[in-house]
Structure formats: C-alpha cells, structure tokens
Backbone bond lengths (Angstrom), bond angles and torsions (degrees), N, CA, C in turn:
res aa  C-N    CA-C-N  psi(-1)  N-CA   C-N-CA  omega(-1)  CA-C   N-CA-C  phi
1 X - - - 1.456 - - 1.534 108.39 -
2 X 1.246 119.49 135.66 1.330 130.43 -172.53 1.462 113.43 -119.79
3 X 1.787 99.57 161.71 1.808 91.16 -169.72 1.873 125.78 -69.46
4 X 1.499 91.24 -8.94 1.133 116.32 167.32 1.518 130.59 -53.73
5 X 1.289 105.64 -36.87 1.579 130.63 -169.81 1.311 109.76 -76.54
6 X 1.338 98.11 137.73 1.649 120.69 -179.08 1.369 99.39 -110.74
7 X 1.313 105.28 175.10 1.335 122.36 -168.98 2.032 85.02 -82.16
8 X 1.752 108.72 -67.73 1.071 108.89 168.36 1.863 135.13 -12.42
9 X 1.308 94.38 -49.36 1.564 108.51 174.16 1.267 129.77 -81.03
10 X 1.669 103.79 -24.86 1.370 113.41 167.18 1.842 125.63 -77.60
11 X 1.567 85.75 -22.46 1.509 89.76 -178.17 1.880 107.47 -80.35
12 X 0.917 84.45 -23.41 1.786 110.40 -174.27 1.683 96.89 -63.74
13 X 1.258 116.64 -37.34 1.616 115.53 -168.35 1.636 110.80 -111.27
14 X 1.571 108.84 3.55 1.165 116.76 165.57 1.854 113.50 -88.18
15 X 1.369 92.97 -39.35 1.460 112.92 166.37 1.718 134.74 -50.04
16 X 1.343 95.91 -12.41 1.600 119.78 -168.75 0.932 98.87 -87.67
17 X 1.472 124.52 -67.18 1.097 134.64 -149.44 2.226 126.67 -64.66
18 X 0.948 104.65 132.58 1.675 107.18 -136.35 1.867 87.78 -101.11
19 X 0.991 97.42 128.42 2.292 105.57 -176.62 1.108 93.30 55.36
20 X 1.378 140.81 61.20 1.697 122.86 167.77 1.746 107.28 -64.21
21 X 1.198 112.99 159.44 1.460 134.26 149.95 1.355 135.98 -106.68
22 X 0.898 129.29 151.56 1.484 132.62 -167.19 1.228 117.35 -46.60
23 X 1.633 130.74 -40.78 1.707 113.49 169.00 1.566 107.36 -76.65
24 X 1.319 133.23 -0.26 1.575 124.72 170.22 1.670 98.88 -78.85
25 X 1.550 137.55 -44.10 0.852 150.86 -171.88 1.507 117.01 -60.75
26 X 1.592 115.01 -41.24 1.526 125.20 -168.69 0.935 129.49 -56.76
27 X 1.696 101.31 -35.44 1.551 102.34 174.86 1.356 129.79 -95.63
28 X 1.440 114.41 24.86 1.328 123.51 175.20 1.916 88.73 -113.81
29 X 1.270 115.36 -59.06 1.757 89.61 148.23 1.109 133.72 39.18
30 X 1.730 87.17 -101.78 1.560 128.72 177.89 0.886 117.17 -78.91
31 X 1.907 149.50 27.38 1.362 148.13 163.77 1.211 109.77 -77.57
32 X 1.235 122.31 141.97 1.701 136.51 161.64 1.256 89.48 -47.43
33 X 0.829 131.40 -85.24 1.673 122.13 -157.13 1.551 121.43 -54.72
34 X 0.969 98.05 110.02 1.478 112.56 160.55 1.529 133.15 -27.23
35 X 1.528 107.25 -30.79 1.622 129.67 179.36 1.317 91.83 -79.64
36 X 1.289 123.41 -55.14 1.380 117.44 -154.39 1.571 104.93 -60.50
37 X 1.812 101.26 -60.79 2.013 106.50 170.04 0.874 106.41 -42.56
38 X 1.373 159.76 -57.85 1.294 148.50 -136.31 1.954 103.40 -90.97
39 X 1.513 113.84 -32.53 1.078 108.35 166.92 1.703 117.11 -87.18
40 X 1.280 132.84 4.94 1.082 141.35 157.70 1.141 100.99 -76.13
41 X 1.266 151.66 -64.20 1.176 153.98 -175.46 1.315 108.93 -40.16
42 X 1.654 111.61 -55.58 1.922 111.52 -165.21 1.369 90.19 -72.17
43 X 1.409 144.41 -16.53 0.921 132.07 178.24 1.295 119.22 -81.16
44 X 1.389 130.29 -23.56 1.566 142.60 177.64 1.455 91.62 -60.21
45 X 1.622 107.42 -62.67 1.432 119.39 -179.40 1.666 134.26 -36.09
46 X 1.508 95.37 -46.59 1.465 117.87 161.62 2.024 114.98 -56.89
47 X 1.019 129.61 -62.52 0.922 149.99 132.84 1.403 143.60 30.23
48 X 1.790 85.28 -106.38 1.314 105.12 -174.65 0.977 125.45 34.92
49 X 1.395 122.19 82.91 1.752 141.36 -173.95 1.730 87.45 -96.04
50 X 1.041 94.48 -161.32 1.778 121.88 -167.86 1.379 99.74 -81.78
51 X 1.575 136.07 133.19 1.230 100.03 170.55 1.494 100.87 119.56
52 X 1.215 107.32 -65.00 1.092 124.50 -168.97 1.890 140.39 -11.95
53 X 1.287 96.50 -51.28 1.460 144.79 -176.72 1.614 106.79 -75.60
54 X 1.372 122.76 -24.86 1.440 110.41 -156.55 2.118 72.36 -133.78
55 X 0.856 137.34 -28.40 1.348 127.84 156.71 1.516 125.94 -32.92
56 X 1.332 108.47 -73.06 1.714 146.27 144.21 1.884 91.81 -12.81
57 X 1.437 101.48 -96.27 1.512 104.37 172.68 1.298 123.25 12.51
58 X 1.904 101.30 -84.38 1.553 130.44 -154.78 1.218 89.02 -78.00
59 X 1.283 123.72 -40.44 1.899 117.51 169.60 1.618 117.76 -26.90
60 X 1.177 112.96 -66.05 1.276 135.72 162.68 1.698 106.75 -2.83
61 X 1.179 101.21 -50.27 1.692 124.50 -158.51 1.724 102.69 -79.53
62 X 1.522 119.88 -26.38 1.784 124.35 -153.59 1.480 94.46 -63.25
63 X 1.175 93.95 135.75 1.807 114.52 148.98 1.459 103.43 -17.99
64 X 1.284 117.21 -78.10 1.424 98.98 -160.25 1.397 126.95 -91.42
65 X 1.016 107.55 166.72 1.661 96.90 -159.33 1.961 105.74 -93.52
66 X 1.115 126.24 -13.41 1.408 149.50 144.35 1.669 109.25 -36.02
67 X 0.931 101.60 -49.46 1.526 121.24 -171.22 1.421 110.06 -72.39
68 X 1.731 101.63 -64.57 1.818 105.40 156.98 1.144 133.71 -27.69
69 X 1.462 104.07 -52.28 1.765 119.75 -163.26 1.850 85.11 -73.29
70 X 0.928 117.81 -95.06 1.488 95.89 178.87 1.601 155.96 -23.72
71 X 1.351 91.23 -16.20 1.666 110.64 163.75 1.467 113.90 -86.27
72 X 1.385 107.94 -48.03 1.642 116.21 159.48 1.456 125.29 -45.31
73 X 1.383 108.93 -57.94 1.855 106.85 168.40 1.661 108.89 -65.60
74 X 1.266 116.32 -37.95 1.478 98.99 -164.20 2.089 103.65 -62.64
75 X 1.244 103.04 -30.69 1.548 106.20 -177.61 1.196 113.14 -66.13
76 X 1.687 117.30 -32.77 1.401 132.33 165.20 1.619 103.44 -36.82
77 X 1.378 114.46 -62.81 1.266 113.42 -130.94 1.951 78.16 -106.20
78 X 1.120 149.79 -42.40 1.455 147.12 161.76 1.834 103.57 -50.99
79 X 1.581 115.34 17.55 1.727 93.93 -170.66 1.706 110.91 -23.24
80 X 1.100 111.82 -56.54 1.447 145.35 -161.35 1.358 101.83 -51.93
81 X 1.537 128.67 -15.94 1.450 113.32 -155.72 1.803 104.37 -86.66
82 X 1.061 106.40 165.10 1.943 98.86 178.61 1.135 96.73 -88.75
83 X 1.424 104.56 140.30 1.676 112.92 164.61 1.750 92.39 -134.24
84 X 1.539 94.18 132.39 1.441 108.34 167.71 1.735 106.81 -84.19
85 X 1.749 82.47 -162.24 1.630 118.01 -171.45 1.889 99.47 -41.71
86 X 1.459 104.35 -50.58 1.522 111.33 -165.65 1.299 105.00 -65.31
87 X 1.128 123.39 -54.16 1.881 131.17 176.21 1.471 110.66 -67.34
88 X 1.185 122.51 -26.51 1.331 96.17 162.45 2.129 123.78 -96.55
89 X 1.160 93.89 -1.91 1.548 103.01 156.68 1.340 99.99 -64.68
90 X 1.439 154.71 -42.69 1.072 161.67 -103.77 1.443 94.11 -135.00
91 X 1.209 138.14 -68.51 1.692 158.84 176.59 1.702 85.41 -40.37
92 X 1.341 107.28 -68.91 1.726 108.98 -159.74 1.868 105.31 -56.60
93 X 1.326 114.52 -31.43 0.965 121.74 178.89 1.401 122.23 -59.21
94 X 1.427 109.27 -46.12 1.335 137.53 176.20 1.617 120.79 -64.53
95 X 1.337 109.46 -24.30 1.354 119.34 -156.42 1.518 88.88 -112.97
96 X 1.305 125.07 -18.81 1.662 117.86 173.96 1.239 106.42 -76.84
97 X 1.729 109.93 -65.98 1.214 139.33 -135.73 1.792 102.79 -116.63
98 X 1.171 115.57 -9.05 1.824 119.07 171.96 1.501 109.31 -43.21
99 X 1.233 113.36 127.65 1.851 128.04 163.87 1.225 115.75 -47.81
100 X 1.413 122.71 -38.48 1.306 133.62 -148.09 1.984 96.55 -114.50
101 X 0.909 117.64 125.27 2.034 108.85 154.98 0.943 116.48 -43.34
102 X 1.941 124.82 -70.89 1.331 134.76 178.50 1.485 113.40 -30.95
103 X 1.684 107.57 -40.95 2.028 115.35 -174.78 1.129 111.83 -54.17
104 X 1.620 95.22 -44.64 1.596 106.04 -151.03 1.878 89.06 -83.15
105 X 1.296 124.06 -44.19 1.536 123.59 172.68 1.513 118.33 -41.29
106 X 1.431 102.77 -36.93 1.193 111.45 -173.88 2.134 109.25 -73.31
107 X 1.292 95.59 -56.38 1.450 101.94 168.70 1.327 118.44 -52.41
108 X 1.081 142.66 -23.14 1.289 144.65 -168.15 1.217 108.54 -84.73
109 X 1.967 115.44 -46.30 1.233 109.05 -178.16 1.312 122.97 -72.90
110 X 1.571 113.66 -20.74 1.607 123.12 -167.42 1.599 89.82 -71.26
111 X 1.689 114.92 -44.62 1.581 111.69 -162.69 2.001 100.73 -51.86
112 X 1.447 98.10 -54.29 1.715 115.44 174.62 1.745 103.70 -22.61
113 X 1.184 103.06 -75.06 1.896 119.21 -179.15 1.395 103.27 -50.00
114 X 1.180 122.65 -44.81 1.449 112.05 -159.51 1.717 96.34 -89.65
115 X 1.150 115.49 -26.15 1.796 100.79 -167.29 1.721 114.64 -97.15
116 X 1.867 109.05 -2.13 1.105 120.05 141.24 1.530 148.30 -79.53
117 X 1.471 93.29 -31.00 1.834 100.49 156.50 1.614 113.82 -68.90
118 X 0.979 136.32 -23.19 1.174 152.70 -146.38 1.728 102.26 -97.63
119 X 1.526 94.14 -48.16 1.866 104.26 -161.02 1.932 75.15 -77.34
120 X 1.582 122.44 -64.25 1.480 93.71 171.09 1.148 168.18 55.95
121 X 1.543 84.34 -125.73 1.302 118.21 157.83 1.594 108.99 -71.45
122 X 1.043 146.10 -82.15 1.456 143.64 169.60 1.691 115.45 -11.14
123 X 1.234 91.55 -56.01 1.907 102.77 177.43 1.661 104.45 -62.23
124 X 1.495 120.79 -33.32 1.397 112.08 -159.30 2.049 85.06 -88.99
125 X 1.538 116.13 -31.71 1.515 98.99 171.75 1.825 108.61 -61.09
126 X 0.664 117.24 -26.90 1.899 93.73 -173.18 1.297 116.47 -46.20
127 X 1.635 118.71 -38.69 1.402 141.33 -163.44 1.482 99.59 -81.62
128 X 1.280 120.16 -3.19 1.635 117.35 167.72 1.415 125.60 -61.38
129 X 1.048 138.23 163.47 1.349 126.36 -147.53 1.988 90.11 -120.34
130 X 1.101 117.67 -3.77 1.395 129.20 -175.10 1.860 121.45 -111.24
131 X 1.229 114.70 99.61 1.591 128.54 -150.22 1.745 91.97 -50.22
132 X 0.842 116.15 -52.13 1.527 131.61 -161.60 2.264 97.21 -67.52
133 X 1.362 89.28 -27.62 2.263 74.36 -176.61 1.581 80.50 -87.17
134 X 1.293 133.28 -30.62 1.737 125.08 -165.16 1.521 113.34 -58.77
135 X 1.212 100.21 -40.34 1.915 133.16 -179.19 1.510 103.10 -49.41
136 X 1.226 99.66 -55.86 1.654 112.72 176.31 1.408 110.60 -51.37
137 X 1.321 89.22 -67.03 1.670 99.83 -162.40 1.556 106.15 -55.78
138 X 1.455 119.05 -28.24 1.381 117.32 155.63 1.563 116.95 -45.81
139 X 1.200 114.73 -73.94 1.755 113.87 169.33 1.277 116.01 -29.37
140 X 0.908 112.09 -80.10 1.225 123.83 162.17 1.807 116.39 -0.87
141 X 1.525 86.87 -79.54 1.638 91.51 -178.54 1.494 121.87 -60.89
142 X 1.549 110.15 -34.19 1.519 107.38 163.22 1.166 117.59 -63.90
143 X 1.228 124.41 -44.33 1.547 126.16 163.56 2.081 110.49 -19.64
144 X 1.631 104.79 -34.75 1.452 96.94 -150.87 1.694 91.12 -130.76
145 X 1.401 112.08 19.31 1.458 126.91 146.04 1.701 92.45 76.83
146 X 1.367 118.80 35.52 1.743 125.12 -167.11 1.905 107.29 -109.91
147 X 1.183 78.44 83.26 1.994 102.77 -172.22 1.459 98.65 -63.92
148 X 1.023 115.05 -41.69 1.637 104.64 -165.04 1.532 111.92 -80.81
149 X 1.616 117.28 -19.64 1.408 115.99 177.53 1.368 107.62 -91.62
150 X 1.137 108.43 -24.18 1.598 113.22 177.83 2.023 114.60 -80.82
151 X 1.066 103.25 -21.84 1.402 86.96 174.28 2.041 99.16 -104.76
152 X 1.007 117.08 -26.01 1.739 93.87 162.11 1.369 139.31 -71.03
153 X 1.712 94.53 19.70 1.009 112.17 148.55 1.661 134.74 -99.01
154 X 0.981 103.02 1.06 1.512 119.09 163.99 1.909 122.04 -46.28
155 X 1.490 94.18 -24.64 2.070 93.78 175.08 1.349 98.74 -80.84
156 X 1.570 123.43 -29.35 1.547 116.47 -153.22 1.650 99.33 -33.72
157 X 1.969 101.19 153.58 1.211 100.13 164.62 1.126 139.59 -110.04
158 X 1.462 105.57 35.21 1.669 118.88 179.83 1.938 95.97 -120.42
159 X 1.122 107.13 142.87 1.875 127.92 -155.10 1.368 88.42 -87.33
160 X 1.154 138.27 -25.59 1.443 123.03 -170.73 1.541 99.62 -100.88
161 X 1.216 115.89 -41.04 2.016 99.27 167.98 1.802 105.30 -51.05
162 X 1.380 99.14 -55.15 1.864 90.92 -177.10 1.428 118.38 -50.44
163 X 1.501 124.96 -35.83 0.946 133.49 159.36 1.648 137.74 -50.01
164 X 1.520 97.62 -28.55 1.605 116.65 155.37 1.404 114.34 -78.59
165 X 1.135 116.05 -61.95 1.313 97.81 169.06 1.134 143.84 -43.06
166 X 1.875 120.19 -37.33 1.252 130.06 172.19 1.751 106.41 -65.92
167 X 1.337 121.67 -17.83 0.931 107.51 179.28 1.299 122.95 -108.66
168 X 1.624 116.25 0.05 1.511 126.61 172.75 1.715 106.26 -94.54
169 X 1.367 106.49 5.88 1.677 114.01 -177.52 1.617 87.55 -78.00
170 X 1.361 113.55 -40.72 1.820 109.00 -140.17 1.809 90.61 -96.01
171 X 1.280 109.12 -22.07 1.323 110.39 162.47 1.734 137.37 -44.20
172 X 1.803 81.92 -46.10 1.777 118.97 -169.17 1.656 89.45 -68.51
173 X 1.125 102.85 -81.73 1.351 102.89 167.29 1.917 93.77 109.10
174 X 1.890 112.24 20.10 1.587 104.66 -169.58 1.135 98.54 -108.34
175 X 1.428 104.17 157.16 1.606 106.58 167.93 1.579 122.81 -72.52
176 X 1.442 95.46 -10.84 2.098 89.17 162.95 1.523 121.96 -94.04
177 X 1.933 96.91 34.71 1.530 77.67 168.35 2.075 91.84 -126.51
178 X 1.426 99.89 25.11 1.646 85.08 -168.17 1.540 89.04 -103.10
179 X 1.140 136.91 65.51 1.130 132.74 160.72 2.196 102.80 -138.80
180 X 1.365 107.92 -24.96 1.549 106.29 153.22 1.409 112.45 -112.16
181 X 1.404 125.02 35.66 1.190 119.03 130.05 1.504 125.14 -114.98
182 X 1.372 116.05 8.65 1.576 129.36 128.68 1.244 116.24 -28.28
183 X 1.592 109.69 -74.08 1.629 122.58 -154.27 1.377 93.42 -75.54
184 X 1.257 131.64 -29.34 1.630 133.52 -172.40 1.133 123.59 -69.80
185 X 1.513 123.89 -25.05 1.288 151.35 -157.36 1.845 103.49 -95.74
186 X 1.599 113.25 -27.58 1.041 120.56 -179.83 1.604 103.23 -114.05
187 X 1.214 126.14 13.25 1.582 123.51 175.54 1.234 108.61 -36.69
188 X 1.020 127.56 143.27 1.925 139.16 132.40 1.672 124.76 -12.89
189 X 1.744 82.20 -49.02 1.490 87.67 -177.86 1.841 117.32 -108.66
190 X 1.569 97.44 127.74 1.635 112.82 -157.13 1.512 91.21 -62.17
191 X 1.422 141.27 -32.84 1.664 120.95 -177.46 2.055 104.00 -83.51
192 X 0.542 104.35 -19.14 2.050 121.15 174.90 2.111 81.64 -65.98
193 X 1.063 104.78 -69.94 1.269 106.44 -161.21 1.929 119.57 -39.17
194 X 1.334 95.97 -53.16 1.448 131.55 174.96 1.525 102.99 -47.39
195 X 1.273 105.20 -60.99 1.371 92.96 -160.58 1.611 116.95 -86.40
196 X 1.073 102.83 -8.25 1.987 119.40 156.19 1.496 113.19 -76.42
197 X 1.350 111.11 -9.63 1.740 113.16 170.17 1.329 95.51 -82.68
198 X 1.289 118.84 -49.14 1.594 120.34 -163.72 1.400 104.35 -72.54
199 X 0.747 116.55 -65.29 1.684 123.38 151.48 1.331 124.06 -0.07
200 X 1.788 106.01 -61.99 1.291 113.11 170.22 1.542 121.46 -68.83
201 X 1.595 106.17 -35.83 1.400 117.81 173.98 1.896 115.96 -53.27
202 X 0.755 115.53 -38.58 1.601 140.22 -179.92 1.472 110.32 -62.79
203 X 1.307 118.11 -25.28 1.731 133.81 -160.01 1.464 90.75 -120.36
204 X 1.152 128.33 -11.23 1.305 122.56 -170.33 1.617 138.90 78.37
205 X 1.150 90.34 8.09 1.555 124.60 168.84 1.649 105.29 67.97
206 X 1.845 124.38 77.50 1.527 111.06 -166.36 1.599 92.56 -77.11
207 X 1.568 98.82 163.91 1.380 100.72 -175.10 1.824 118.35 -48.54
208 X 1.119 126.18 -23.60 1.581 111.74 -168.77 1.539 89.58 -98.26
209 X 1.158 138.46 -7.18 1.802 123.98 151.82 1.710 106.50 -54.09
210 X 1.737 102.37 -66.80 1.222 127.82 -165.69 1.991 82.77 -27.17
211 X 1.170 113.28 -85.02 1.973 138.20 -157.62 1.996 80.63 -32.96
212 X 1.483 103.69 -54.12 1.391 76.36 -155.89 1.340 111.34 -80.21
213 X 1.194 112.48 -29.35 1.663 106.82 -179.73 2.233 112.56 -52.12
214 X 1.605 83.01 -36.14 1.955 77.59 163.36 1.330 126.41 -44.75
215 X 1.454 102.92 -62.67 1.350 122.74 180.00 1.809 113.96 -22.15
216 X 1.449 92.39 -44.49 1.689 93.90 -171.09 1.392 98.37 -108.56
217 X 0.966 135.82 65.68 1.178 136.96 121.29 2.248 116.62 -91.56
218 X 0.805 64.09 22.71 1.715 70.48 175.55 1.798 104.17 -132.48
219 X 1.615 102.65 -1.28 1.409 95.35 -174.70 1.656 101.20 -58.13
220 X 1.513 107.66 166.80 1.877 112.10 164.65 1.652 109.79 -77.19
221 X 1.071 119.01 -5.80 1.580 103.65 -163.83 1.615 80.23 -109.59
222 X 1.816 98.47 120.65 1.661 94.60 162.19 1.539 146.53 -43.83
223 X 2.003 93.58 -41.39 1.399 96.82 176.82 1.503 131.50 -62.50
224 X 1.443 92.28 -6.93 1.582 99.94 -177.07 1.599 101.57 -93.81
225 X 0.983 130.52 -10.04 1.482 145.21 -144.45 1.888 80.99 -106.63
226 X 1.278 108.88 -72.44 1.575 110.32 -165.99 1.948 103.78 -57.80
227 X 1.589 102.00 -29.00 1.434 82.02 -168.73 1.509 112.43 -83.13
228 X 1.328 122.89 5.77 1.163 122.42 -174.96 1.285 84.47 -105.27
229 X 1.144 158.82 -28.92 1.540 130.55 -162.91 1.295 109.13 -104.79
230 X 1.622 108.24 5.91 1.873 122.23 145.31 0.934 126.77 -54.74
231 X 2.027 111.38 -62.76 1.347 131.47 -177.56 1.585 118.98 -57.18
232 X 1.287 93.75 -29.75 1.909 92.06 -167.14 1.665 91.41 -88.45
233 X 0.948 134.65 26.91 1.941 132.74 157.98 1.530 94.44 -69.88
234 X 1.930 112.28 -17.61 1.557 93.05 -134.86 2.545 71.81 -105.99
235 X 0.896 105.41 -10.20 1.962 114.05 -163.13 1.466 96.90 -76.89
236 X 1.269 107.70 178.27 1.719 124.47 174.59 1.328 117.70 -61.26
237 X 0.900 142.45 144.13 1.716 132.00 167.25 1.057 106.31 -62.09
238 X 1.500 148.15 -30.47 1.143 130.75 -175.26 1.701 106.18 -73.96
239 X 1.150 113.56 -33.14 1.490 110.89 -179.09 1.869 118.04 -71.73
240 X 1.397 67.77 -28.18 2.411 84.71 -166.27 1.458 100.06 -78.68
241 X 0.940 116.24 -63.31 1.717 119.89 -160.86 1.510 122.07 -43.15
242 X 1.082 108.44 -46.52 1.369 125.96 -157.99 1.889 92.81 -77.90
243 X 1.115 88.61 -71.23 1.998 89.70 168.83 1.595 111.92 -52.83
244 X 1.405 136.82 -12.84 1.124 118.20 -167.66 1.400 106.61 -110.45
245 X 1.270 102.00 -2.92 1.573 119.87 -176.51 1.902 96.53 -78.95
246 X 1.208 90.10 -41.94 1.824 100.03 -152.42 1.994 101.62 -80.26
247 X 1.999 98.68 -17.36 1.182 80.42 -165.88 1.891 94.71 -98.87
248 X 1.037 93.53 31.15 1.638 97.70 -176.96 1.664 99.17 -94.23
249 X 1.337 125.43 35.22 1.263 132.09 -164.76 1.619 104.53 -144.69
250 X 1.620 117.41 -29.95 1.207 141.33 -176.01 1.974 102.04 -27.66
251 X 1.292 108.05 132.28 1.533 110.39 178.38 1.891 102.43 -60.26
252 X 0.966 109.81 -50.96 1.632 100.24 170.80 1.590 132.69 -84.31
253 X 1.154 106.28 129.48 0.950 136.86 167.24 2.251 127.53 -18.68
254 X 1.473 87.85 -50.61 1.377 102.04 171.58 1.385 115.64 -73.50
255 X 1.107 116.62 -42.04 1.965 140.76 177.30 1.839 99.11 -44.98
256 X 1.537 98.97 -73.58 1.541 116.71 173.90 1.303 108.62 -36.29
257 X 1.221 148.73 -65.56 1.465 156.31 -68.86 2.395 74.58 -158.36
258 X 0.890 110.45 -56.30 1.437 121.50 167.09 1.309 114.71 -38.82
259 X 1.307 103.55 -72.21 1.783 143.34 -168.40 1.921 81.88 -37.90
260 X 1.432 103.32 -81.20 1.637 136.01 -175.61 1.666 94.08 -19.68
261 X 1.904 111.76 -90.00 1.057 105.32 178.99 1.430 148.05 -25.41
262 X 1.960 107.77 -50.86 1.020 121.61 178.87 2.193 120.49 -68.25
263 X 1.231 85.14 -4.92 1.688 103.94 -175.61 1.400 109.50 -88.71
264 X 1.563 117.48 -31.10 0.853 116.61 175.09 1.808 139.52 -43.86
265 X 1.366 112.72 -30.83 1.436 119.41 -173.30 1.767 89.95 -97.03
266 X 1.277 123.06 33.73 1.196 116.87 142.46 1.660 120.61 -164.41
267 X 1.810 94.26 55.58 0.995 90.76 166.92 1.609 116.51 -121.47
268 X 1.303 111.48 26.34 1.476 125.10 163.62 1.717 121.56 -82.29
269 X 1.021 102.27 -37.12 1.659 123.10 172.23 1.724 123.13 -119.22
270 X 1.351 132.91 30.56 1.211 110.38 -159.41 1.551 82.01 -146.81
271 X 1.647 135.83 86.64 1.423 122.91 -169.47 1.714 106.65 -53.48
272 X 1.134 132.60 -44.19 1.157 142.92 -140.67 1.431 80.61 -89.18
273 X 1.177 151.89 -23.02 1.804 133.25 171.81 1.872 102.24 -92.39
274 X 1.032 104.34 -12.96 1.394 92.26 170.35 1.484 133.61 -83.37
275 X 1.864 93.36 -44.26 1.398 89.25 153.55 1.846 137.62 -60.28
276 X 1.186 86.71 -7.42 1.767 93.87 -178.30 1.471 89.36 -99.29
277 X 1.040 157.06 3.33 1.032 155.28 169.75 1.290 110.98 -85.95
278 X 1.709 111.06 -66.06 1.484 86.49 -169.98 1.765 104.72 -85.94
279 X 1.829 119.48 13.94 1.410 82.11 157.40 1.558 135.20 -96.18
280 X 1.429 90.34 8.54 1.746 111.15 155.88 1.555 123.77 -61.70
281 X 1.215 107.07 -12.75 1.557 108.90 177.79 1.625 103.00 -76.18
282 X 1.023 137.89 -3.02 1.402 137.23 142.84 1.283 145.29 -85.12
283 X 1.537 94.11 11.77 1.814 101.31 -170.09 2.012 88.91 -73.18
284 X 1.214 98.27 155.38 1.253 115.01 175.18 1.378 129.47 -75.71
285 X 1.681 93.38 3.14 1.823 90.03 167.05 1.366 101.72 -107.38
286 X 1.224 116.91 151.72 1.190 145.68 167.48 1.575 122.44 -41.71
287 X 1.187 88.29 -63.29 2.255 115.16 173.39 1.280 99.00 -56.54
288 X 1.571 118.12 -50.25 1.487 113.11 -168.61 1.205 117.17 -68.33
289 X 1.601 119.83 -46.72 1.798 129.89 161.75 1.718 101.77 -40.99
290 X 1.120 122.36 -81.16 1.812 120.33 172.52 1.422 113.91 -13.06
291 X 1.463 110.08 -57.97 1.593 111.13 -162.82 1.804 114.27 -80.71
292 X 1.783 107.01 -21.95 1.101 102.90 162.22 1.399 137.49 -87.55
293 X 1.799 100.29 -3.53 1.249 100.01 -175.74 2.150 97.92 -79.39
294 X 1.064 100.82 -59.14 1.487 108.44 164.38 1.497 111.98 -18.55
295 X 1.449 93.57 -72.98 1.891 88.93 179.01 1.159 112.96 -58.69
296 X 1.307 150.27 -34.01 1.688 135.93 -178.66 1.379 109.54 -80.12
297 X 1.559 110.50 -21.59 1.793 132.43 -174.32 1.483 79.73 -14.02
C-alpha cells in the first residue's frame, strides 16, 4: 500500500481480482478503512472460498459497526456456509459480548443451526456399526451439552463408548443423566463400573448414586471394591459409614487402606468409626496401621 492509495483504489484492486481466496482477500481485511472491509467482506460473500464462515464470524467483532452489519447479513444470507472450531469460538463471543443486539441475535441463531445439525449428525453416528465413530459421536454430543442422547447411550455394546458416556455424564453435570449412570454403576463390565463411580464422585455422589455405588462394594473384582470405598468419602454418613466400617475388614489390602481414608472426615465426631478405627490398628498390614494412626493422629 502506497501513500498514494485510496481506499477507492484499493477497493478497485480488490475488485479485479478473478476466484480470489482467502489469503488474496485478508489484506483488504486488514484496511483502516472501513469501506475497504466492508467491500472485502461482500466479496468473501460473493465467493465463498475456504474459510469463509469463520472469517464472517470474527467480523462480528470490527470496530465499526457498518462493518458488523455486513458481516451479520453476509452470514444471514451464507446460512449454509461451514464454520468450524474458530468461528464458532467467534459466534459465542459475539452472542455474549456483541455491541450491537441485532449481532448478538444474529450469533445466537447461527449457534441454534449449527448445534442442531451437529446434535444430528452425532445422534445418526451412534447407530454406526464401528465402536470408535460411536465414541465420537459421544464427544461430540457432550461437546453440544446433549444429555439425553448421550446417556441413551449407556446400553451401547462396546465398554469404551459406555465408558464415554460414564464420563460425559460427570461432565454434563444434569440430573437427566443420573438415572444411566445408575445402570452404569452396576455394568457387567468392572472398568464400565469404575468409571460411573468416578462419575458419581464428580456429581457429588446424590443419594441414588450414593445406594448404588454401595451396592458394589461387595462386587468380586477388588478394583471396583477400592473405588467405591473412595467415592463414598464423597455420600451421606448414613449411607457411608456403616459400609465403610465393614469394608475395613475387606480380604485386600487396597479396599482396607481406601475404607481407612474415606472414614476419615468422620472420625472426629462419629464414635462408632473410631472404634473401628482403632480396632484397625491391628490389621496386619503395615500401610493400613500408618493410615489409621494418622487418622486418629
């Protein structure tokens, strides 16, 4: 750009240019003048190179408000165009924090279109016959805060979608997903199980997690055994104690050593964990004597 140059002349040589693409486009973009962006823009619009869609977006954001209104209609009228990850960082931005109502109206509806084509498509992957596109389409749906497609996925029969799910429940953070992280909590499969304990731990354990995460402390597979007598540190005392007392007896070692810890935030006030405490000062492991002496410390 030269000292010579007008806005006029620049728009004039943006105008020339025949199938442009988005780095021919950018640096008219980037002009002080407002005339010039705004005719870069109808030209994106004209267009529609690669890119396109998440350009439009960050428009949203310009100084001038001339400039906006034209980034806003051109998205109007491109509904259709793709905007990725970057443009919709851009939309959310717009739709909080936009100058304008109309911007922010405008962002809201594109977010609307895009997080319904999206849920979709995601919902029509579950029905894939391949564990790993289902997995996605799980992400996916947490990605777009979609509780109800994401926990009917809780039957799938591959352990690592259930396993997404149990862990996009604790993400969701809704109460319409604690009824398949119920059913998850009692899976078949001991790593499915685990991660619906953690799951529950994460949610804060409401009482009908709390019941089931009890339940498995009687499971046979230890690891499921220790991680539940983790989680319930996090349940009611009326639900925790009584099981955490009993699993302070557990044939393994790790279970016990669990049991101990999780007893701890009631062993200042709760006689009945203390006495199980110090008659834990005789369990025959070593670690376990340590951790109770600590806890009565």
């Amino acid at each position: 750009m030269t000292t010579t140059d007008t806005p006029s002349t620049r728009i004039a040589a943006l105008y020339r240019l025949e199938r442009p693409e988005l780095p021919d486009i950018e640096e008219h973009l980037r002009d002080p003048a407002p005339e010039v962006r705004k005719a870069a823009l109808i030209m994106l619009t004209r267009t529609a190179p690669a890119g396109a869609g998440d350009t439009l977006a960050w428009a949203l954001a310009d100084e001038d408000h001339s400039v906006r209104e034209v980034a806003a209609e051109s998205l109007r009228v491109l509904a259709e165009v793709y905007i990725g990850e970057d443009g919709v960082r851009a939309l959310l931005l717009a739709a909080a924090h936009g100058r304008d109502a109309r911007l922010r109206e405008t962002a809201v509806e594109l977010l609307a279109l895009l997080t319904e084509g999206a849920r979709e498509q995601y919902a029509d992957g579950l029905r894939d016959g391949e564990p790993e596109v289902r997995l996605q389409a799980i992400i996916g749906l947490i990605a777009l805060g979609a509780v109800t497609e994401v926990a009917q996925a809780a039957g799938d029969p591959a352990r690592e979608v259930r396993v997404g799910v149990a862990e996009g429940l604790a993400r969701l953070k809704s109460p319409a997903g604690l009824p398949a992280l119920e059913r998850l909590i009692v899976d078949h499969d001991a790593v499915v199980r685990i991660a619906a304990i953690d799951a529950a731990t994460d949610l804060g354990m409401p009482p009908p997690l709390a019941e089931r995460v009890a339940s498995t402390l009687e499971h046979p597979d230890w690891r499921v055994r220790a991680r539940a007598a983790t989680a319930l540190r996090a349940a009611a005392p009326e639900i925790a104690i009584g099981l955490l007392v009993r699993a302070l007896g557990d044939r393994v070692v790790d279970v016990r050593r669990a049991a101990v810890r999780s007893l701890e935030p009631w062993a200042d006030d709760r006689p009945e964990v203390v006495t199980a405490l110090v008659e834990a000062l005789a369990d025959p492991d070593a670690g376990v004597r340590t951790q109770v002496r600590w806890v009565l410390g």
